[in-house]
C-alpha positions in Angstrom: -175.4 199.5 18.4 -172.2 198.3 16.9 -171.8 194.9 16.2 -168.3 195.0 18.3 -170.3 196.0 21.4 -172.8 193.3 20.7 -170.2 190.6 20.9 -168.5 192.3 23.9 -172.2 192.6 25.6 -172.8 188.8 24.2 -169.4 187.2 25.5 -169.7 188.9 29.3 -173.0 187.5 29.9 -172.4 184.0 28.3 -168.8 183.8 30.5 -170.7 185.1 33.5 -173.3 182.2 33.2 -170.6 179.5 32.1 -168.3 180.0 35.0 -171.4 180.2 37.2 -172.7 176.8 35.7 -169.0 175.4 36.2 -168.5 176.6 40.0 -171.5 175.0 40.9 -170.8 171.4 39.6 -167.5 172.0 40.4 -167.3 173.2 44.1 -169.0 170.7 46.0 -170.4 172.9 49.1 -173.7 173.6 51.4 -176.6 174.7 50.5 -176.1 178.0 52.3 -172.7 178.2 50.9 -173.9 177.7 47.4 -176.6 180.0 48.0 -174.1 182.3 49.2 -171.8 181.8 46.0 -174.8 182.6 43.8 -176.1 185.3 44.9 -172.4 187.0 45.1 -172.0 185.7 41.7 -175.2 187.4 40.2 -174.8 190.2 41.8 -171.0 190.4 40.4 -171.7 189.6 37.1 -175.0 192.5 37.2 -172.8 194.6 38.4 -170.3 194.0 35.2 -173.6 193.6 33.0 -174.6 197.4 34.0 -170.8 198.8 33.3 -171.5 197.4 29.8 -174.4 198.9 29.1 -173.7 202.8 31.0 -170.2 202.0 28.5 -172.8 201.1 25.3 -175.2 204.3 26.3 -172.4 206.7 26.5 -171.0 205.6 23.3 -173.9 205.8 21.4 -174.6 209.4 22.8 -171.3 210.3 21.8 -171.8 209.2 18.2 -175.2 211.0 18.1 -173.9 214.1 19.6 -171.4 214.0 16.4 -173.9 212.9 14.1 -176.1 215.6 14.8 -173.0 218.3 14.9 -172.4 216.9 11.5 -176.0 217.4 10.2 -176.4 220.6 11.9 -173.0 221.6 10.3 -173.1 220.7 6.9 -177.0 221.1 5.6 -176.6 224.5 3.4 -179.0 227.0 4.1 -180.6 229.8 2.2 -181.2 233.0 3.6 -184.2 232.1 5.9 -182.0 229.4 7.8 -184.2 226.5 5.9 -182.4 223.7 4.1 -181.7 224.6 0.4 -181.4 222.0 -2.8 -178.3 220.1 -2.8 -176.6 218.8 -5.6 -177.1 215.1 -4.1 -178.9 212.8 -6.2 -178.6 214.7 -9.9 -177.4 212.6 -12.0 -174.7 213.6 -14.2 
């Protein structure tokens, strides 16, 4: 996983949980209420917290898919379809 999706993944749950920690000192309320705020809260910021992750899967199965096109692509074959020498790693 990319480092980029890492901090994105890192900076939704940390904001989630600060402006959850701030709306309860904040917002003096009921218990119930509270309660009520919480679970709405969680269930908000899960709901975010899954978008993230069905974004990071399909991103990284997009780059696999390539990767894999790429390899399937460009390793030379000999007549038999198996991988032949390459000239990678001769020295000159």
């Amino acid at each position: 996983m990319s480092d980029r999706n890492w901090d994105r993944l890192t900076g939704l749950l940390l904001g989630a949980s600060l402006g959850l920690v701030a709306g309860l000192l904040l917002a003096p309320s009921t218990g119930s209420d509270t309660r009520e705020t919480l679970k709405k809260k969680t269930q908000d910021s899960l709901g975010q917290f899954q978008t993230s992750v069905r974004d990071i899967r399909d991103s990284l199965t997009r780059r696999g898919q390539d990767v894999l096109k790429r390899g399937v692509t460009e390793i030379p074959l000999d007549d038999e379809g198996t991988p032949g020498p390459t000239d990678e790693g001769q020295g000159a």
